[in-house]
N, C-alpha and C positions, 0 to 999 in steps of 0.2 A: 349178643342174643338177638336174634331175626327173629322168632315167634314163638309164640305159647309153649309149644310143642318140645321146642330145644328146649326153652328156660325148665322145663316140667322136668327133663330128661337129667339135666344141671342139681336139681333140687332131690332127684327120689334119689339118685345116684352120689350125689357129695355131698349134700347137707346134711345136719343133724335131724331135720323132721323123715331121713328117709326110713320106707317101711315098706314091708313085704304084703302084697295087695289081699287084702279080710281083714286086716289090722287096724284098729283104730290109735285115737290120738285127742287127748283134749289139750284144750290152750285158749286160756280167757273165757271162761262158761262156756266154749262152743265145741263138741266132740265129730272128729273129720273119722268117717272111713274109706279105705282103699277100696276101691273096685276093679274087677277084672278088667283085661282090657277090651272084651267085649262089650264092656258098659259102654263106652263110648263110640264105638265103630258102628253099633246100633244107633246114635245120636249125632251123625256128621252131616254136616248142611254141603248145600255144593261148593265149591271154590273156585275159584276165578269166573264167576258169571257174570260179574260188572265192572267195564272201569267208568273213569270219570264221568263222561256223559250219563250213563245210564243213572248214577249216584245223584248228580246233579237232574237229572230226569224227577228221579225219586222224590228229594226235597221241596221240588217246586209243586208236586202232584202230592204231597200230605197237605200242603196250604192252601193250594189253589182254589178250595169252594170256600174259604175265606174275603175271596175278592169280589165274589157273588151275592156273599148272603153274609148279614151277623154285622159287619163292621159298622153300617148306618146305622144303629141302635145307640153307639157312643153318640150319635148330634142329641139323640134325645138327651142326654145325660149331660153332659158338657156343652152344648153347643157345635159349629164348626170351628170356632177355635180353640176350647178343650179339649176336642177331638184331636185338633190341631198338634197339639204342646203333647198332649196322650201316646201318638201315635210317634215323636218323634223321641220324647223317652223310650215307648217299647222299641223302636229302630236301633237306639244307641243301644238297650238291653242285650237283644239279639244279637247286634254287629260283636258286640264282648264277649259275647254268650260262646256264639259261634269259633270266634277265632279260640278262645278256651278251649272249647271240645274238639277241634283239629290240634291239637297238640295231643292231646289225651287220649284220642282214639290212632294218633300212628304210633306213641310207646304202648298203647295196652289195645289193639285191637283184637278186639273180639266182642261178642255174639249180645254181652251183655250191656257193652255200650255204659252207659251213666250209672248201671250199678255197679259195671267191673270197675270203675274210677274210683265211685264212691267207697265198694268191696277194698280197695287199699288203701284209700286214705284214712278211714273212717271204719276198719273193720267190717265184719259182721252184718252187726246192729245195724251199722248207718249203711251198709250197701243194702242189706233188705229193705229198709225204710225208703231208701232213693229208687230200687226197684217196681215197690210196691207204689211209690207215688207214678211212676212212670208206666208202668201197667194200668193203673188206674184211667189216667188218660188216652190212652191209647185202646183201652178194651171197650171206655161211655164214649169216643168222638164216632167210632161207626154210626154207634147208634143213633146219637144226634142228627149224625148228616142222612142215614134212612130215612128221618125223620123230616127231614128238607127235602130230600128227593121225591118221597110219598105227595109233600105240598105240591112239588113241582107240577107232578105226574096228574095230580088230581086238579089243581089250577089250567092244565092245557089240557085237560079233558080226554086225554092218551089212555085207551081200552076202558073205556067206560065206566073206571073206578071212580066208586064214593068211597072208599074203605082207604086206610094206606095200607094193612098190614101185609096184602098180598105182594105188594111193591116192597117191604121190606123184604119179607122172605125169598121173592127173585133174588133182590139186588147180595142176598148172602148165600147163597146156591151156587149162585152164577160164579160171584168173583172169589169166594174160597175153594170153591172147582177151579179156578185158572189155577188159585196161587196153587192147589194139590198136584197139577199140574207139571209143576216144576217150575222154579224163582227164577230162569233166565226167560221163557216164555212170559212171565208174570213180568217182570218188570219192563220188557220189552212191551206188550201190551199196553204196559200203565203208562210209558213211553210218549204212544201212539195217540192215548184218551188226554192224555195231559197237553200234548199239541194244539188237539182240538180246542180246549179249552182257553188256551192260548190265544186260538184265533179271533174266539169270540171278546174277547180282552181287549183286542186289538183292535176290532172291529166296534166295537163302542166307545173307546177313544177318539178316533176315527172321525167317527161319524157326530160324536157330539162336542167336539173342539168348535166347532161352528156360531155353537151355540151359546156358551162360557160368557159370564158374564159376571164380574169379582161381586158386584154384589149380591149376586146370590147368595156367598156362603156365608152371608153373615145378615139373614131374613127371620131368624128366631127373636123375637122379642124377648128381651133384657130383664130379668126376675130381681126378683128384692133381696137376693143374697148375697153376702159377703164378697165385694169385689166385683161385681156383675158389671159387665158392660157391652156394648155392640159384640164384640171380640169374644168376650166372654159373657154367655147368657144366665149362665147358670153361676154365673161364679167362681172363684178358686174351687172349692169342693168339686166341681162338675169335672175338672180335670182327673183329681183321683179315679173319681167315678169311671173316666173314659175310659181307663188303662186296661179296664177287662178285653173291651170291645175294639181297642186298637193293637190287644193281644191277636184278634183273630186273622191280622194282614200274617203271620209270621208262625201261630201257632201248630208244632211241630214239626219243624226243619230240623227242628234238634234229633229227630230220628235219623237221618241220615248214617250214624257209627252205627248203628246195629246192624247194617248191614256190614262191618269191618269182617267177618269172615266167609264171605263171599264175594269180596273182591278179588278185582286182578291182584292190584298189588296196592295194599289200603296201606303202606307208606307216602305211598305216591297222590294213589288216586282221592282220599280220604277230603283230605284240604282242599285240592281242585273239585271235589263237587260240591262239598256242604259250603264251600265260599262261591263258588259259580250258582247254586240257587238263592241264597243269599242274594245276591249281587241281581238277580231276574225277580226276587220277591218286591225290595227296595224299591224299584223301578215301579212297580203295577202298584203297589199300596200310596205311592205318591200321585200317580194318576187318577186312584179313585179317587183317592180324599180329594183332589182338587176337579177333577174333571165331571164327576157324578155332582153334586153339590151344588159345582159352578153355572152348570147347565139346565140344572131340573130344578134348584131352590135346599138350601140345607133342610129346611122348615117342612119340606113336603116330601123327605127320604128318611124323616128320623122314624120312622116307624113301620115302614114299607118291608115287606116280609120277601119279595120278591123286585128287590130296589133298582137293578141294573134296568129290566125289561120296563120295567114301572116308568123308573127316570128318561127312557126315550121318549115314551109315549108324553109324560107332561113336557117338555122339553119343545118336543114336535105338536103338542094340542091334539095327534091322533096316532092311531097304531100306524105303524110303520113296517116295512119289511126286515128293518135293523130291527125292530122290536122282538118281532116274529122268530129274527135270527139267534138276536141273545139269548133269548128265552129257550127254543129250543138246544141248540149247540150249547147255552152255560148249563146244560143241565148234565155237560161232560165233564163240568168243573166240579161239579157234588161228588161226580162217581168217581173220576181221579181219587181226589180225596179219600173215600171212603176205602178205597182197591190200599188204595195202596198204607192206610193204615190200620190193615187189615193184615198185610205183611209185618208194620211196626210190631203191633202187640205179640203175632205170633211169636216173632225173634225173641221176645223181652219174655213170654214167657216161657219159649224154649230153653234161656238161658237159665233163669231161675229155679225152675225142673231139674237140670242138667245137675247145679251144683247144689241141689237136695233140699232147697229151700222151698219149693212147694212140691207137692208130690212126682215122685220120679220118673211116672207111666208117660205124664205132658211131653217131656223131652224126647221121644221116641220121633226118631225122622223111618219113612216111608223108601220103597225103592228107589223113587225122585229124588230123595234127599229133602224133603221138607217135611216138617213137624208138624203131619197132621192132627192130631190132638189138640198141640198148640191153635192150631186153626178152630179146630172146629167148637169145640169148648167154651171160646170168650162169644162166639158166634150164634151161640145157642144161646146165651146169657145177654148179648145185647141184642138180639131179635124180639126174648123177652120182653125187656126193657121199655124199647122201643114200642109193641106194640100194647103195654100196662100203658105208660103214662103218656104216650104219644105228645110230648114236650121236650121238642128239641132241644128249645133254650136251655130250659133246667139243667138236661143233660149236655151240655157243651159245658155247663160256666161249674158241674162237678171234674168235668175233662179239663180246664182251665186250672182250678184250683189246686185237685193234682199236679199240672204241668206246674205250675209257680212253686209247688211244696221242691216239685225236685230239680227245677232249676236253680231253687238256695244251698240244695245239698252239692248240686256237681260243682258250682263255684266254689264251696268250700272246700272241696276236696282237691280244685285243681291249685286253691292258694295250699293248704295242706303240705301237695307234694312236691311244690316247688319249693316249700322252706324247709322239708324234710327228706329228702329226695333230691339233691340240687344233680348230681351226678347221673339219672334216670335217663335211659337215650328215650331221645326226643326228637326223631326226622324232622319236626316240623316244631317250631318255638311260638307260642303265643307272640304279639308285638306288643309290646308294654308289659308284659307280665302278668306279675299280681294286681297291678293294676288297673289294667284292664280290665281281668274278670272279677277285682275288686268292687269296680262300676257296676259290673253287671249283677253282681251281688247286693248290692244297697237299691239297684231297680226292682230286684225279683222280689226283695223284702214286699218292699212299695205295692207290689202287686198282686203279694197273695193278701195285704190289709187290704187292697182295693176288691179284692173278687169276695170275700168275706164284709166287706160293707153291704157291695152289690147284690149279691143272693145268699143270707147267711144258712140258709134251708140247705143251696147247696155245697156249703163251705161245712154245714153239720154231717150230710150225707159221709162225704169224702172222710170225714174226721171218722163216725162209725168203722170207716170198712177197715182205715189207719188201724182202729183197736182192733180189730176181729183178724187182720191181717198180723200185727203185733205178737196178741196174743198165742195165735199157731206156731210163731216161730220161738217164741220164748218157752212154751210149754214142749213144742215138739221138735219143732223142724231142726234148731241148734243144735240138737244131740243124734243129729242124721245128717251131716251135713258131706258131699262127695270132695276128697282131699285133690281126685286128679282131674275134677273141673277145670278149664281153661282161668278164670278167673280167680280163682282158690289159688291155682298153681301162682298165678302172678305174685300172691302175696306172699304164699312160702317163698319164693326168689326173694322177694323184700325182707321174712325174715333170716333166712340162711345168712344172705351177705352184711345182714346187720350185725350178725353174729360171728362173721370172718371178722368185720369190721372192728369189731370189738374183741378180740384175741390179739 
């Protein structure tokens, strides 16, 4: 089996769940129907619009306004050495995380990425659930980062805005028109922004290595809590604490498979990108935590909203044209970001659409090939958002929360199908195993208690939408569900030949 499409063909044709398309079928509280084969010809994304670079483009441009903004908030919390210990647990979470989902996205690529994983290991039930937590994140981080862009924009005084909300609604005009556009333009684009942002990375290491001085990071005065010291200010607890905020060097690289059906060749290219961003993320999250800190004072970035441009200036005692520089150019590091997980959501909720778990209309791709609805829908929903509560944070650490729910799910589902599935082709093999994403399983635990200490307001939110989300599917959506989804089909493969197996 080379893809979806053959396995599908394998299954309607020799298995026992095969059926003549209007026909339904139940199995485990969940009723599948066949759809014409128009259903889907109206619902095909483009293919082969990316290889490895581009993939690897992609990944570094979901996290990249991570490096900019958010992460200083862990010294509050932990210190610079809770931050420290924080950051180097999410690194190992990630690095596990990662090589897990390159295994799992070249046996099952396609569209839906961590639900199609979860959709086999774990049924149904647990692929909506890992779905819905990953839509989740994906549909609140625009928002949030709007929400930073707006500070940006209104901080350097750019067209005379006091308001943000006009800067939201550009920045979701503009960059859901490219992706409507069509996904090889768009990502080629997000390419181009994510460079830029690069450079200013670059150019603030650069420039404030000069400056670096080891005791900086360790200028926070020492509290009376359990364990405190120089190293650690805030004490053991301050590490927990940190794990939200040294999520945000790394958080969403894990989108990278959803693009699996629009690759060249996602056997191939899959691993060489989500581990080539990986591997460029690692790099830059090590230089802030050490180089920003080291140069400007831990003690005078923990709360700094705009900390890169910030930390020149105290650093240098005045503005600077590096200043001048980061400030304007990182503010390509917001908009990567934003662009390009503006692509995530739509895929994740193309996919979901697709095989009838949220309404069918979403999944509809355009003459481009891309699923306008899917775009525009979560875009009108987080413009709202944005411009109701205009608090970024909130909404990042509900986008966090999500993320950590479905980071527990895809671990479980890739230990799952290696102990249930040993036989499963696998172009590309995890290193260590269950193991591995064992680690990363006992990290993610770790981190959805951590983001739920840290804002349980928005660890409540995320929890509501959980039920209201649930709910749909239990009352509705499971008794509509599409049998010749990409995703769906993978599992009938899995049951047919369970059932060869068993003859």
């Amino acid at each position: 089996m080379t893809n979806w499409k053959q396995g599908a063909t394998m299954v309607r044709h020799g298995g026992r769940d095969s059926q003549e398309p209007g026909q339904q079928a139940s199995q485990r509280g969940v009723e599948y129907h066949q759809v014409q084969s128009d259903y889907l010809r109206q619902r095909e994304l483009k293919r082969g619009a990316a290889g490895w670079v581009l993939l690897a483009g992609l990944g570094v441009a979901y996290v990249v306004s991570g490096d900019f903004a958010g992460w200083n908030f862990g010294l509050a919390q932990g210190g610079w050495g809770g931050l420290a210990i924080a950051s180097l647990l999410v690194a190992t979470m990630y690095t596990c995380m990662v090589f897990g989902l390159a295994e799992l996205a070249t046996a099952m690529p396609v569209a839906g990425a961590g639900y199609g994983f979860a959709r086999r290991a774990l049924g149904p039930f647990g692929g909506f659930a890992t779905g819905t937590a990953i839509l989740i994140e994906y549909a609140i981080a625009p928002a949030a980062i709007a929400v930073f862009i707006g500070g940006y924009v209104e901080s350097l005084g750019l067209f005379g805005l006091t308001s943000g909300w006009p800067v939201y609604l550009a920045c979701y005009l503009i960059f859901v028109g490219i992706h409507l556009w069509g996904v090889g333009e768009a990502l080629k684009v997000m390419l181009a922004i994510t460079v830029i942002a690069v450079v200013a990375l670059v150019a603030f290491v650069v420039g404030m290595v000069p400056k670096f001085e080891f005791a900086h990071l360790f200028d926070i005065a020492p509290t009376d809590a359990f364990g405190a010291s120089t190293f650690l200010p805030f004490g053991i607890a301050g590490v927990l604490a940190a794990l939200v905020y040294g999520i945000w060097f790394f958080l969403a690289v894990e989108g990278v498979p959803l693009a699996a059906e629009e690759a060249r060749d996602p056997k191939r290219d899959m691993p060489r990108g989500i581990l080539g961003a990986l591997a460029v993320l690692l790099v830059f999250a090590a230089l802030m935590l050490f180089i920003g800190p080291g140069a400007a004072g831990a003690s005078a970035m923990k709360s700094l909203d705009n900390p890169l441009p910030q930390a020149i200036r105290l650093a240098f005692g005045t503005d600077t044209w590096l200043a001048q520089f980061v400030n304007y150019v990182g503010l390509a590091g917001l908009v990567a970001s934003f662009f390009s997980i503006i692509y995530a959501y739509s895929r994740m909720l193309f996919a979901l659409s697709r095989a009838g778990y949220l309404p069918r209309r979403l999944s509809v791709t355009g003459r481009r090939k891309t699923p306008y609805l899917a775009l525009i829908v979560p875009a009108t929903i987080g413009f709202i958002l944005a411009s109701v509560t205009k608090n970024g944070a909130l909404l990042i650490n509900i986008a966090v929360f999500g993320a950590t729910v479905s980071y527990v799910l895809m671990m479980v589902s890739h230990i799952v199908l290696r102990v249930r599935e040993p036989g499963l082709d696998r172009p590309y093999r995890t290193p260590g195993g269950v193991v591995t994403t064992g680690v990363a399983l006992v990290l993610a635990s770790a981190a959805v208690v951590a983001t739920f200490i840290v804002d349980p307001l928005a660890a409540a939110i995320t929890a509501g939408v959980f039920v209201v989300a649930l709910g749909y599917f239990w009352f509705y959506s499971r008794h509509h569900l599409v049998a010749n989804a990409p995703e769906e089909e993978f599992a009938a493969i899995a049951r047919a030949e369970a059932e060869l197996a068993g003859d």
